[in-house]
C-alpha positions as a LaTeX table, in Angstrom:
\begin{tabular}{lrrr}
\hline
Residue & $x$ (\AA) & $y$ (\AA) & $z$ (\AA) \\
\hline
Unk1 & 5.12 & 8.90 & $-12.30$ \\
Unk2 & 2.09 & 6.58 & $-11.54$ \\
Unk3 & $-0.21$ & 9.38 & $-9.82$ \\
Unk4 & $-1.09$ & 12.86 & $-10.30$ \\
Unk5 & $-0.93$ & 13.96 & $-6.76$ \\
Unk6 & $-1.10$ & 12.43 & $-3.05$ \\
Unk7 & $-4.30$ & 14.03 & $-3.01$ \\
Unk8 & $-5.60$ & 11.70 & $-5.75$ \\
Unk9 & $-3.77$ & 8.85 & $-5.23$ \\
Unk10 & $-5.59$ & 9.20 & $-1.62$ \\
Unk11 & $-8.98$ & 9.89 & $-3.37$ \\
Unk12 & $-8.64$ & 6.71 & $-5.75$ \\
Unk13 & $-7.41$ & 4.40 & $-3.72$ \\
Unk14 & $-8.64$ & 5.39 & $-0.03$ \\
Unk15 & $-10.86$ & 2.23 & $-0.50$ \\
Unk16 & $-8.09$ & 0.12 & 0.14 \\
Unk17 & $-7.11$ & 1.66 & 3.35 \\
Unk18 & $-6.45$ & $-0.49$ & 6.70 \\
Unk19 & $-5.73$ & 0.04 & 10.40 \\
Unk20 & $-1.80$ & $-0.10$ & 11.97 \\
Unk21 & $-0.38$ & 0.90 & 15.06 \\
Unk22 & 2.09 & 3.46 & 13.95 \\
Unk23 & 4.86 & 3.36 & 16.51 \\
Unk24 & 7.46 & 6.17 & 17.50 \\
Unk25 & 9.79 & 7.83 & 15.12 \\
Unk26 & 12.93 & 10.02 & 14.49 \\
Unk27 & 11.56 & 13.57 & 13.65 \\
Unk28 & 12.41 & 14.45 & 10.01 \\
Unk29 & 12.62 & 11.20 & 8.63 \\
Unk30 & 9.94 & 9.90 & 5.99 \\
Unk31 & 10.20 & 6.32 & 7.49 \\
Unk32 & 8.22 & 5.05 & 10.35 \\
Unk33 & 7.38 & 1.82 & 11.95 \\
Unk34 & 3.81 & 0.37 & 12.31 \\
Unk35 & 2.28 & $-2.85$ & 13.62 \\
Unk36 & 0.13 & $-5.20$ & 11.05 \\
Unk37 & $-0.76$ & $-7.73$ & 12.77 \\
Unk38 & 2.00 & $-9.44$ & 13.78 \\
Unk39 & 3.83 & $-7.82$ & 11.38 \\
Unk40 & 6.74 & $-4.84$ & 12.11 \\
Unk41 & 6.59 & $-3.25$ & 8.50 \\
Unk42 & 8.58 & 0.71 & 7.95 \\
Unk43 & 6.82 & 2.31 & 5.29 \\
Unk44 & 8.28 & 5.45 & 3.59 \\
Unk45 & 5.53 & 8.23 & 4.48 \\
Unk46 & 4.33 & 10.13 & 1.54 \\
Unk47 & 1.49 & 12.16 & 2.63 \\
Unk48 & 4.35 & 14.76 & 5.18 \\
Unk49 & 5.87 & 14.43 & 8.23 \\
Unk50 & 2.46 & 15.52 & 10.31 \\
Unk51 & 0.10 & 13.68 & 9.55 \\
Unk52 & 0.77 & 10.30 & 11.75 \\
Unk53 & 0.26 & 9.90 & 15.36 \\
Unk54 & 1.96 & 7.53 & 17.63 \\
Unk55 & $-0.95$ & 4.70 & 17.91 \\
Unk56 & $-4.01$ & 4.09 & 15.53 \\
Unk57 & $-3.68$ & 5.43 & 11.89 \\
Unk58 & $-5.34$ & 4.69 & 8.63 \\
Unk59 & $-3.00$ & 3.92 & 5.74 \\
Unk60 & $-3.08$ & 3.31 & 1.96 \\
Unk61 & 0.34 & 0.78 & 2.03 \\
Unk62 & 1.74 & 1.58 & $-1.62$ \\
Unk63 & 4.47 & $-1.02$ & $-2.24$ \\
Unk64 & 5.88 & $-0.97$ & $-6.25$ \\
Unk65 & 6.87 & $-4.35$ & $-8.27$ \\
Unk66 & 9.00 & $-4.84$ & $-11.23$ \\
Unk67 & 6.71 & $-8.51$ & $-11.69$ \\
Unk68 & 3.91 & $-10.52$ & $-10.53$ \\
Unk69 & 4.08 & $-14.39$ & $-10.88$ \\
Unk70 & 1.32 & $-17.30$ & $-10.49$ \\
Unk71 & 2.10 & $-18.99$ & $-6.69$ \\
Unk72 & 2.46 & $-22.31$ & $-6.19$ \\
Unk73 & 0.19 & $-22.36$ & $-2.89$ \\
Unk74 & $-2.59$ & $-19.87$ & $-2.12$ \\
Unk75 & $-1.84$ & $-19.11$ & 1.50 \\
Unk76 & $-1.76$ & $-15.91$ & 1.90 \\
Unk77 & 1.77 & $-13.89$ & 2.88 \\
Unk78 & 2.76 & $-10.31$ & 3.88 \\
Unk79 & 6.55 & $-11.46$ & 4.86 \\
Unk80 & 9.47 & $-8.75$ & 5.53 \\
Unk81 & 12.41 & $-9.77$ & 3.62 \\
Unk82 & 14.54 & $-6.71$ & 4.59 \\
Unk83 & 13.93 & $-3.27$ & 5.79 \\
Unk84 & 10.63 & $-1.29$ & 3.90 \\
Unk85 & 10.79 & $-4.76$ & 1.61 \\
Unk86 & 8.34 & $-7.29$ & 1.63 \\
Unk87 & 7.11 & $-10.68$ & $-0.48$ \\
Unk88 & 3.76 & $-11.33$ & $-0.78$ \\
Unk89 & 1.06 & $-13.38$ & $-1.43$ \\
Unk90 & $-2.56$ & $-12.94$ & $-1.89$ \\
Unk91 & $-5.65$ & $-12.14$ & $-4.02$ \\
Unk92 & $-6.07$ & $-9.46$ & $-6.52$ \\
Unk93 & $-9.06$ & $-7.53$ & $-5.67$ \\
Unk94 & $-9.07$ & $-5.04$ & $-8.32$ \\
Unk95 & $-7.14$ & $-4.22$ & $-11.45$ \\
Unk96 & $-5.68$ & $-1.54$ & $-13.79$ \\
Unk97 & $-2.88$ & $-0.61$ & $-16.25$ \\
Unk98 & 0.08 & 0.04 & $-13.44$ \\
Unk99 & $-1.90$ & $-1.00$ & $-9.84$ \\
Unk100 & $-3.91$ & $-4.12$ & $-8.69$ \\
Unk101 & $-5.09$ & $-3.98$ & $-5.36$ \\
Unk102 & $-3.97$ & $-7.50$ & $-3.63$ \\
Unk103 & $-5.73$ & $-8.82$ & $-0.64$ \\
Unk104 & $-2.64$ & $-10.29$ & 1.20 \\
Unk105 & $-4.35$ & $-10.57$ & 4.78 \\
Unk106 & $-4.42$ & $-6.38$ & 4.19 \\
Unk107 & $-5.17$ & $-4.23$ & 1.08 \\
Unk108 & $-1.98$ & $-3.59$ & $-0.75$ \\
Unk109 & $-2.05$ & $-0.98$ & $-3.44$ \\
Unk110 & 0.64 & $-2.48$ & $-5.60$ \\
Unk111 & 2.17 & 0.22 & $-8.68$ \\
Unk112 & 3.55 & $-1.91$ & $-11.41$ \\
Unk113 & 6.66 & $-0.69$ & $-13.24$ \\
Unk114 & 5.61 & $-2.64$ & $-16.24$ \\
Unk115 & 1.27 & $-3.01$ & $-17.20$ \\
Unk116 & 0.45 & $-5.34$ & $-14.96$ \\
Unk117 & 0.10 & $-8.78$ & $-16.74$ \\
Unk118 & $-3.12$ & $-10.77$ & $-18.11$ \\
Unk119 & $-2.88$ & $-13.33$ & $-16.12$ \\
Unk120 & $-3.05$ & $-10.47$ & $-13.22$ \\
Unk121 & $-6.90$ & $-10.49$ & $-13.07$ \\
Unk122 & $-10.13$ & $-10.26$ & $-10.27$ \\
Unk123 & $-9.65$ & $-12.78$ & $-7.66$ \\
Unk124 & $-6.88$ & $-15.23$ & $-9.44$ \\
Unk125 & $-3.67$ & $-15.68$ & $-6.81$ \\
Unk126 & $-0.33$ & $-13.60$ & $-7.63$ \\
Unk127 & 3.00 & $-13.15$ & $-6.03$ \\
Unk128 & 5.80 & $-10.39$ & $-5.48$ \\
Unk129 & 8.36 & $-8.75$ & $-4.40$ \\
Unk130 & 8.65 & $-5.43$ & $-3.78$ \\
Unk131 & 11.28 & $-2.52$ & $-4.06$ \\
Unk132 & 12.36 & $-0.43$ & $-1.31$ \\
Unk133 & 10.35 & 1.71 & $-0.30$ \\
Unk134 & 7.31 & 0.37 & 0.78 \\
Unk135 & 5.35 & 4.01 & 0.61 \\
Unk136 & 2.90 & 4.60 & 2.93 \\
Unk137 & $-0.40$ & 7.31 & 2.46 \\
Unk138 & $-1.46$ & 8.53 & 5.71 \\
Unk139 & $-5.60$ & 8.99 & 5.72 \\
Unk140 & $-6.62$ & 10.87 & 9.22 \\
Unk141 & $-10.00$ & 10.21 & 9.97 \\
Unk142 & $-11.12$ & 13.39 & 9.74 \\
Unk143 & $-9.50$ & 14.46 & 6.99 \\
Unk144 & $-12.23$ & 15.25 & 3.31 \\
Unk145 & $-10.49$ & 15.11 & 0.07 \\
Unk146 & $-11.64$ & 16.91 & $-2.81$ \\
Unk147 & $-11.15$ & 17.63 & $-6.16$ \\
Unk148 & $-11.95$ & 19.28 & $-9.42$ \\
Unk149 & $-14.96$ & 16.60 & $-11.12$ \\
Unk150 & $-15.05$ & 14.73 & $-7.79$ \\
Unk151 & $-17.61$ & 14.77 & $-4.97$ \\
Unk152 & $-16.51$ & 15.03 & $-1.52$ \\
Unk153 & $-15.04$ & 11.66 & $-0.59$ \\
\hline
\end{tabular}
């Protein structure tokens, strides 16, 4: 397990978050479809089945890696290689043990199976692929997260 809670993975990582269009869905299932950019992406919702709207939503996009390579170009990519799977390319923003935030056009919050690598660092380029799901953490606007230590966020 990578995080605690979605209450502090929200906390720690809300950030990161960006702006889709979250478009219509099947009720009871944990995948939706949402607009980025150009881009038709389903993300696996972690945060419960209420929290989306149909429209504007703020998202933490979550997908996990088994590796990171160096690219051979540094154009960045968000590219949908099958359903909740993507490759990308972009520009680490920040780093830890298990997560580097990548700048890929959006914030991804990537979770490494593996410690991320060295060569992983602050604003080198990396490439991916992900595993299905992409997760998705829903962040309403109004919503205030708290927890024990932390200040309101």
């Amino acid at each position: 397990m990578l995080e605690e809670s979605v209450e502090n993975f929200i906390i720690r990582w809300k950030p990161y978050l960006t702006t889709v269009h979250v478009h219509s869905w099947v009720e009871g299932s944990p995948v939706f479809e949402c607009s980025i950019q150009d881009t038709i992406l389903h993300v696996f919702e972690r945060t419960g089945p209420y929290n989306k709207v149909v429209g504007k939503n703020n998202l933490i996009i979550n997908p996990t890696t088994k590796s990171f390579k160096e690219p051979s170009t540094t154009k960045k990519q968000l590219l949908i290689t099958e359903i909740s799977q993507i490759h990308v390319r972009g520009v680490v923003l920040h780093r830890e043990k298990y997560f580097c935030v990548v700048d890929a056009g959006i914030p991804l919050v990537v979770s490494s199976l593996d410690p991320v690598p060295d060569f992983v660092g602050n604003g080198e380029w990396v490439e991916f692929d992900s595993l299905k799901p992409v997760h998705a953490f829903v962040v309403p606007p109004e919503k205030t997260y708290t927890y024990e230590g932390a200040g309101e966020i």
